[in-house]
C-alpha positions as CSV (number, residue, x, y, z in Angstrom):
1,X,4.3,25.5,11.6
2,X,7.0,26.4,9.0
3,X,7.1,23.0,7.3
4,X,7.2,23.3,3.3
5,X,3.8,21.4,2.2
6,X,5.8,20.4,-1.4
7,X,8.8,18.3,0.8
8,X,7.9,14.7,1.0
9,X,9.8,13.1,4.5
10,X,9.9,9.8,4.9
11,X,9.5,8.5,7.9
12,X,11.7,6.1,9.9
13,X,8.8,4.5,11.8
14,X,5.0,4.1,10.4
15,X,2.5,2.3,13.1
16,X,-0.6,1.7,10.6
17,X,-3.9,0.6,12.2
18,X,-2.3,-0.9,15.5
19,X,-3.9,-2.7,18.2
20,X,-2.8,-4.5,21.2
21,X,-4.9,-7.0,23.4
22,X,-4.3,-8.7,26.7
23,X,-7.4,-11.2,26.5
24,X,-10.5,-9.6,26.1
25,X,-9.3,-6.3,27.1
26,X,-8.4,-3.7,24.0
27,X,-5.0,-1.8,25.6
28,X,-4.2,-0.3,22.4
29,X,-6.9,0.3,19.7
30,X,-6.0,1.0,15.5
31,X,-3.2,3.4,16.7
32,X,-1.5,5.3,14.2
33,X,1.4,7.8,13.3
34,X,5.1,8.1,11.9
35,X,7.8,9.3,13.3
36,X,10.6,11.1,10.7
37,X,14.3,10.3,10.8
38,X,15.9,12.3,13.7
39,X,12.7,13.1,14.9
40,X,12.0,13.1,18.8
41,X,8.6,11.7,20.0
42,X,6.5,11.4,22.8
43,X,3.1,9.4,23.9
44,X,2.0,11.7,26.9
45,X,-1.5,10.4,28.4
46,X,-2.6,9.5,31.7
47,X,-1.5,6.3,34.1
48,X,-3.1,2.8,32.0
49,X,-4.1,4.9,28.6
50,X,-1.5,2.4,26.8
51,X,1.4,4.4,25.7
52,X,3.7,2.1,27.2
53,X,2.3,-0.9,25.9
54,X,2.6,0.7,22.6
55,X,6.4,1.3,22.8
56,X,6.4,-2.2,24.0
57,X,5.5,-3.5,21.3
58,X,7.5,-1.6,18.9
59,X,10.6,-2.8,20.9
60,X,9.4,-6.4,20.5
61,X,7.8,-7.2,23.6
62,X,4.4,-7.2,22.5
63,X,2.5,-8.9,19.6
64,X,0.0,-6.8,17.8
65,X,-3.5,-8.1,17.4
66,X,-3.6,-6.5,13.9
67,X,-1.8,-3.4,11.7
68,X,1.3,-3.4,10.8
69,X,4.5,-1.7,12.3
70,X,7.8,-0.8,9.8
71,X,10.6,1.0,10.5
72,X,13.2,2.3,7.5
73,X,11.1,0.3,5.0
74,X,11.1,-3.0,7.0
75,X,7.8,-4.7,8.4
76,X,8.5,-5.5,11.9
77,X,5.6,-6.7,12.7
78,X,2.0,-7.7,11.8
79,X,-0.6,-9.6,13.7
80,X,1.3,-12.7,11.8
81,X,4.9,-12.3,12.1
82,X,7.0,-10.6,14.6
83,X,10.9,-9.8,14.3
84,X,12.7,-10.5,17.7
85,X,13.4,-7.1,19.5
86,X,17.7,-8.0,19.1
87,X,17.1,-8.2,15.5
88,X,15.4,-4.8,15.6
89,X,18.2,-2.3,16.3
90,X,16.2,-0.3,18.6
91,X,17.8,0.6,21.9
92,X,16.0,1.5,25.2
93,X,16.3,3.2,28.1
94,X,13.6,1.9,31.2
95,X,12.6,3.8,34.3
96,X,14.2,2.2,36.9
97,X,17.4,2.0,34.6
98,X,18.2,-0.9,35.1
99,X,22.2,-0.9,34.8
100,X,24.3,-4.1,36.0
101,X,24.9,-3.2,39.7
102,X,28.1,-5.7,39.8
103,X,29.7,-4.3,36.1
104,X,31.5,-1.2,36.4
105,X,30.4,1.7,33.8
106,X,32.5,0.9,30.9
107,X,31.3,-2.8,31.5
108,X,27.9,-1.4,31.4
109,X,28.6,0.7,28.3
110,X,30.5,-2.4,26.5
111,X,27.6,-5.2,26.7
112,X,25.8,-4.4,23.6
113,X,29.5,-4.1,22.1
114,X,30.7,-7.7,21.7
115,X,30.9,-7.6,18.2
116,X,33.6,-4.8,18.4
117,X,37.4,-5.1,19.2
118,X,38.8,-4.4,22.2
119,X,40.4,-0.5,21.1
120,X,36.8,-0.3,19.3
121,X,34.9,-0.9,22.4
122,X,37.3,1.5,24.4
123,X,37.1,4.3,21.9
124,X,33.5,3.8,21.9
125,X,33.2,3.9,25.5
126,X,35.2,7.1,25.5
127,X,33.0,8.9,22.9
128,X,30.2,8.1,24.7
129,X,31.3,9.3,28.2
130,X,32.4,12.1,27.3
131,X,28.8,12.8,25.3
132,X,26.6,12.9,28.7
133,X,28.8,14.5,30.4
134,X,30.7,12.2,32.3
135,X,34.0,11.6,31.1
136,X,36.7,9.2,33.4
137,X,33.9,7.0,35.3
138,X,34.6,4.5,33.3
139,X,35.9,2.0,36.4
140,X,33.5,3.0,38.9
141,X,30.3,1.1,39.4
142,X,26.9,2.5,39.3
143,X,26.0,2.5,42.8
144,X,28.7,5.5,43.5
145,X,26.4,7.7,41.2
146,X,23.5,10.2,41.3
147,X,20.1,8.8,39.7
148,X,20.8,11.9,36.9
149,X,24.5,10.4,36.2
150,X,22.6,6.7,36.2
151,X,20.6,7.9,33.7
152,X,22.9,9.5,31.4
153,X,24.8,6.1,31.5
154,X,21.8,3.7,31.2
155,X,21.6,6.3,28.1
156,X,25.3,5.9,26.8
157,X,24.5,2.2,27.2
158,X,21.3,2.6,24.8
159,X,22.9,4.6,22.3
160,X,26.5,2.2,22.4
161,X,25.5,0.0,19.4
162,X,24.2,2.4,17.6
163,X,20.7,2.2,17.1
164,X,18.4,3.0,14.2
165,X,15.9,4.3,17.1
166,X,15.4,4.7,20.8
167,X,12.8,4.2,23.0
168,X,12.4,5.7,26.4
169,X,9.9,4.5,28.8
170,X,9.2,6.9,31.4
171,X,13.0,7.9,31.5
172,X,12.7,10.4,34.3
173,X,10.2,9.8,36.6
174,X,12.0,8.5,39.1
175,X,14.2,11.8,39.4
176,X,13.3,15.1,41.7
177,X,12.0,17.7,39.4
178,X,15.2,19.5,39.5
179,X,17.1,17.6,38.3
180,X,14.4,16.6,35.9
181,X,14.7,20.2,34.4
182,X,18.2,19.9,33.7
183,X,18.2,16.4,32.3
184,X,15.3,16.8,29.8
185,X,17.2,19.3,27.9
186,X,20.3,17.6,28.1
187,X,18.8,14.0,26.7
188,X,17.3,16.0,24.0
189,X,21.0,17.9,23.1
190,X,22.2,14.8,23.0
191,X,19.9,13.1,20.7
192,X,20.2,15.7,18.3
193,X,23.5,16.3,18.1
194,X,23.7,12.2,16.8
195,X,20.6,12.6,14.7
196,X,19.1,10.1,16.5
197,X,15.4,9.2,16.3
198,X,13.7,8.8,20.0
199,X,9.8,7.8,21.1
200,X,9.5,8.4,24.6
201,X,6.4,7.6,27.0
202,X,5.5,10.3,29.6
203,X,3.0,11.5,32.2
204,X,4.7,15.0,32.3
205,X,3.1,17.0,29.2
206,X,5.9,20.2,30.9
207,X,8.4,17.0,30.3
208,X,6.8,15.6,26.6
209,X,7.4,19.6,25.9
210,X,10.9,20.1,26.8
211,X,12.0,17.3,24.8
212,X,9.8,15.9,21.7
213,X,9.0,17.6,18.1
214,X,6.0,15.5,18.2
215,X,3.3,14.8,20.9
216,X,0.9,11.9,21.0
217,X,-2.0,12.2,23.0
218,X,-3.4,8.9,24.4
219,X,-6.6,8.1,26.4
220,X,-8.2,4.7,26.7
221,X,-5.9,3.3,24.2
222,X,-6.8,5.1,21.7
223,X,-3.6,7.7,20.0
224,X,-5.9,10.8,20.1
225,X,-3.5,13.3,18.6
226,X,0.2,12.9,17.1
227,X,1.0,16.9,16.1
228,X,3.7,18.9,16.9
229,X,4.0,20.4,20.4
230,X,2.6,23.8,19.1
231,X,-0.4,22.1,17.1
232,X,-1.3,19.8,20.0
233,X,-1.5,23.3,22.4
234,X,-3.1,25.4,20.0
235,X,-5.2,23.4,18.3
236,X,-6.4,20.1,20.3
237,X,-8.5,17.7,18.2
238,X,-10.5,16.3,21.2
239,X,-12.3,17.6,23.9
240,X,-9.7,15.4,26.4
241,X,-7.1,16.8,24.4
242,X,-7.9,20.2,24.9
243,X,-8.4,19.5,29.0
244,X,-5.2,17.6,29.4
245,X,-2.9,19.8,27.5
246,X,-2.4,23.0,29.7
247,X,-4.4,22.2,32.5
248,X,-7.6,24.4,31.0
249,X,-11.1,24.9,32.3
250,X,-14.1,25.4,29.7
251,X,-17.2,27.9,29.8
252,X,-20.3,27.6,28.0
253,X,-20.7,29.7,25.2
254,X,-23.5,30.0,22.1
255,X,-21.9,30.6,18.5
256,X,-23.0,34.4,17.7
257,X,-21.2,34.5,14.6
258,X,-18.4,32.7,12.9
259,X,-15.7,34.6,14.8
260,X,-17.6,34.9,18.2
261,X,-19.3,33.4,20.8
262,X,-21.7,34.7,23.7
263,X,-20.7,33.5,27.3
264,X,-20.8,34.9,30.9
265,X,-17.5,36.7,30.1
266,X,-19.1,38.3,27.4
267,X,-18.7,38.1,23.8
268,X,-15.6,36.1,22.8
269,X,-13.7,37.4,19.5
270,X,-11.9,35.1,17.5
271,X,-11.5,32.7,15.1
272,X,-13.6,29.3,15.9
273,X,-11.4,26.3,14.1
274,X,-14.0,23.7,13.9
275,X,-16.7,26.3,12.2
276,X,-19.9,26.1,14.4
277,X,-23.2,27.4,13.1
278,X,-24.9,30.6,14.9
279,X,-27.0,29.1,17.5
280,X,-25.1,26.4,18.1
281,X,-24.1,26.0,22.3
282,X,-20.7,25.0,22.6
283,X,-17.7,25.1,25.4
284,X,-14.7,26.6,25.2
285,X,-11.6,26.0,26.3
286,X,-10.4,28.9,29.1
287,X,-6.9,28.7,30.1
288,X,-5.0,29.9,33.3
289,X,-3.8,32.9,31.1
290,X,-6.6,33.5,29.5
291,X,-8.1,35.0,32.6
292,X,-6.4,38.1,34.0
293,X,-7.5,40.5,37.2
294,X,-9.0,43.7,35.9
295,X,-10.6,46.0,38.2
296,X,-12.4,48.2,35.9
297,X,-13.7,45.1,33.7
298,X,-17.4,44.8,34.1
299,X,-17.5,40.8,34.5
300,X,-16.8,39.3,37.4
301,X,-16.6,35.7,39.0
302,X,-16.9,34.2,42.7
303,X,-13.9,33.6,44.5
304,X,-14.3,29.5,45.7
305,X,-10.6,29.2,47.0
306,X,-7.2,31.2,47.4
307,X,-3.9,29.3,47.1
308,X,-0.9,31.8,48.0
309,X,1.8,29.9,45.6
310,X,5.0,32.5,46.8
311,X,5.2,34.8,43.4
312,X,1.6,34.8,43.0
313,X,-1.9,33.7,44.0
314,X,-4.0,31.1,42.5
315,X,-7.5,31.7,42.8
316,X,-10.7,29.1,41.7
317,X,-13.4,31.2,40.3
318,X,-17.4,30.7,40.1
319,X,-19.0,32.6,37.3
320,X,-22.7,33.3,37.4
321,X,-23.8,30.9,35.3
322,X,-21.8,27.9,37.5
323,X,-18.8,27.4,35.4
324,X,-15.4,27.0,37.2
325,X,-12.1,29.4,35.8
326,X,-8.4,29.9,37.9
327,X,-6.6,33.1,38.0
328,X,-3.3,33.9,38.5
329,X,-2.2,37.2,40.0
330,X,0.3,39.1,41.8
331,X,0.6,38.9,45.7
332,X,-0.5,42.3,45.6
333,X,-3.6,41.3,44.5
334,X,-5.3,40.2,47.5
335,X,-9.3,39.3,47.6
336,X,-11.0,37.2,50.7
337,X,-12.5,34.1,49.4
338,X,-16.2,34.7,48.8
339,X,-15.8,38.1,47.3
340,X,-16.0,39.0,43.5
341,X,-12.8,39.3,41.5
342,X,-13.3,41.5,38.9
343,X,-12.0,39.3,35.2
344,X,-11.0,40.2,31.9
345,X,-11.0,36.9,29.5
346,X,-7.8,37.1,27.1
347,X,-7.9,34.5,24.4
348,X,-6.1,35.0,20.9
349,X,-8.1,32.0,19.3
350,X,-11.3,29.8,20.6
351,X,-10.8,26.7,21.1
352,X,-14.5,25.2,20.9
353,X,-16.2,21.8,21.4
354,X,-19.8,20.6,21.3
355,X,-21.4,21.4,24.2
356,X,-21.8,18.0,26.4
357,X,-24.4,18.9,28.2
């Protein structure tokens, strides 16, 4: 990370302490983290973790149990007040989009633009149009377009009264992934070329990447993590972090030294962030390209299962000592399942936890 330690940013939107409850049941527990002017953000986690509770209730929709959540300086809420979500200027886009199927797309556009005249609502209209892409739809109604287009205009419609933030909840997920590559990219152009400020909820971490300068992790209410993209990948604070984020496996491993640990790959070299003692038995955290095919490497693992993917072969490895690794090769590299698949372990930095068991 680049950023200059001795610049103060301030951020748009603080969540301090936040919790949320349905009854007796905790869905959101003393969550916290900021969000800078023009920053993009995204609460990735699994289906019922909470995220989109939380950007619920930062629209309005939710009242907190307790903390406190400000945006630009102003309280929005506490467990004892709570500003209406019209009288927050926060747009939002939903899943399922949600445009007026009987309102044409300027119509659409236009209904957060009463206030405006007539030629302000048109110009506006215009602008905005012609900003995601889709200039001179502005008499046709929404059932005539793609979901992408529905999107961008459910977006256009968002961004029309000019929000001080927008939330997106889930955004793309009722798209084909396709499409979904080319969107993501384009939301995010879009966002940044008005300076906007964006929290966004996903399942999709390949999604979360593609679009947000900051990730927060959530599990079981709780905001686990809230880095940057890079931070989050690199250097998870949780084990569930670590095994979310990029799809890894872990090995068992005792602490040699304080740059290496002992495992059935060997000795792994590298710096070990959380500082383990020598003795200590720990697991760490193996990605897919951690592990590469090396026939003259003197480790090897069990092949459990071959997956022929097209441009290359997934395999599920056994090492000796029963822990589980995948490797991706070449379709030239062909092994029967139940053979041994000579391995190299590649990792630049050691990502370590306690050992659980």
């Amino acid at each position: 990370m680049n950023a200059q330690p001795h610049t103060l940013v301030t951020p748009l939107l603080t969540l301090t302490d936040i919790s949320i409850a349905y009854g007796d049941h905790l869905a959101v527990s003393h969550a916290q983290m900021q969000l800078a002017d023009g920053e993009i953000g995204c609460l990735l986690g699994p289906s019922g973790c909470g995220k989109s509770t939380l950007l619920r209730a930062i629209a309005g929709f939710e009242p907190l149990q307790s903390g406190q959540l400000s945006m630009g300086g102003r309280i929005l809420a506490t467990n004892q007040q709570m500003l209406p979500p019209e009288k927050r200027n926060i747009g939002m886009v939903f899943q399922d989009v949600a445009l007026f199927p009987h309102l044409n797309i300027a119509d659409n556009i236009a209904f957060g633009l009463q206030k405006l005249s007539r030629k302000e609502r048109t110009a506006r209209i215009t602008e905005l149009l012609k900003l995601v892409g889709l200039p001179g739809v502005e008499q046709r109604f929404p059932h005539s377009l793609s979901g992408g287009q529905q999107q961008r205009i459910a977006l256009a419609r968002a961004l029309a009264p000019r929000p001080q933030l927008l939330l997106l909840d889930e955004p793309f997920s009722g798209l084909d992934a396709k499409l979904r590559e080319s969107l993501v990219p384009e939301v995010r152009s879009i966002l940044k070329t008005l300076g906007i400020s964006a929290l966004m909820v996903s399942h999709d971490q390949h999604e979360a990447f593609a679009i947000a300068d900051k990730i927060g992790v959530m599990n079981d209410g709780q905001v686990l993590q809230w880095a940057s993209a890079e931070e989050v990948y690199n250097q998870p604070s949780t084990h569930f972090v670590a095994e979310f984020i990029g799809h890894g496996d872990f090995i068992h491993g005792t602490v040699h030294c304080p740059n290496c640990v002992d495992s059935a790959l060997g000795r792994l070299r590298s710096e070990i962030p959380h500082g383990f003692n020598a003795g200590e038995q720990v697991e760490v955290l193996v990605r897919l390209q951690n592990v590469q095919y090396d026939a003259g490497s003197p480790y090897s693992a069990q092949i459990q299962q071959r997956t022929f993917r097209g441009a290359n072969i997934l395999y599920s490895l056994l090492l000796s000592n029963g822990d589980k690794l995948a490797c991706l090769t070449d379709p030239s590299v062909d092994i029967p399942v139940g053979a041994a698949m000579p391995i190299r372990p590649e990792l630049q930095n050691l990502v370590a936890f306690p050992a659980s068991h």
